[in-house]
N, C-alpha and C positions, 0 to 999 in steps of 0.2 A: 707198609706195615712189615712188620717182622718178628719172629718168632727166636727169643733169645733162652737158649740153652747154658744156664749157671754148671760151673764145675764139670763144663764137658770134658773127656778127655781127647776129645781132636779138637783145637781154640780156632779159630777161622771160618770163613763162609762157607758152611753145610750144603749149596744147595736151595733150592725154591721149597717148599712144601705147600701142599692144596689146603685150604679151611672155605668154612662155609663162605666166608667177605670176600672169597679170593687169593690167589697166589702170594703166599709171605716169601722174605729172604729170612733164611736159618742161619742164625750166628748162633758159635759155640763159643764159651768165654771158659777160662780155667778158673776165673774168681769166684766166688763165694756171694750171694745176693744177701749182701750185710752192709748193711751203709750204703748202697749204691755203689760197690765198686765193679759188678758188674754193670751195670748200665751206663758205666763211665765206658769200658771194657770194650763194653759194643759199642760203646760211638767211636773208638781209637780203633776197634778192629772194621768197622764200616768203612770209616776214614780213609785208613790205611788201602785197604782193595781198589776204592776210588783214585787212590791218588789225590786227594786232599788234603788241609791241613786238618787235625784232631781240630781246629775251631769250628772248622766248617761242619759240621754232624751233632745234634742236639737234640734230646730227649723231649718229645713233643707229649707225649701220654703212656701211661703204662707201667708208672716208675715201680709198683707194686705186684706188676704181672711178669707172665710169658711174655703177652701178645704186647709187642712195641710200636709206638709211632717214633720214628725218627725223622728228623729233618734235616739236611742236605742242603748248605748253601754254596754257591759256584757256579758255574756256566752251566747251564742245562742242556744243551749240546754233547759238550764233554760228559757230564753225567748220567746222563740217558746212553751215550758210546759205550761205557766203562758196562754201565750197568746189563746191558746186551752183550756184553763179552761173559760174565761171568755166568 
C-alpha cells in the first residue's frame, strides 16, 4: 500500500509512514489528482526507484483516494532488494 501525496512540493519517495493496516510507502507527486494523472505519476515515480519499466507498476485500488494499492511486476528478488534499500 501507499500513501500518494497530490501537488507535493518534494515529487519522489517521502519515506514509509505508520497507519492503522500498517507501514505505507509515501509518494509525493507534483500533479494535480484530475484525471488520474497523478496515479499515473505514482506508478512512473514507483517505477522509477525500482528500476523498472513504467509498464511494470499498476494501479490496483484507490484510484479516488490517498491510500494506494500498487502493483509491481518483475522479479521479486530484485524488488523486495530495491525495496529494502529505500
Amino acid at each position: 500500500m501507499a500513501k500518494v501525496q497530490a501537488r507535493s512540493r518534494r515529487p519522489g519517495l517521502l519515506g514509509v509512514v505508520d497507519s492503522a493496516d500498517g507501514p505505507r510507502l509515501r509518494i509525493g507527486v507534483a500533479e494535480a489528482a484530475e484525471g488520474g494523472r497523478a496515479n499515473r505519476a505514482a506508478c512512473a515515480t514507483l517505477a522509477q526507484a525500482l528500476g523498472v519499466p513504467s509498464s511494470a507498476v499498476r494501479l490496483v485500488a484507490g484510484s479516488a483516494s490517498r491510500q494506494k494499492r500498487l502493483l509491481v511486476t518483475g522479479d521479486p528478488t530484485a524488488i523486495t532488494a530495491r525495496l529494502a534499500l529505500l
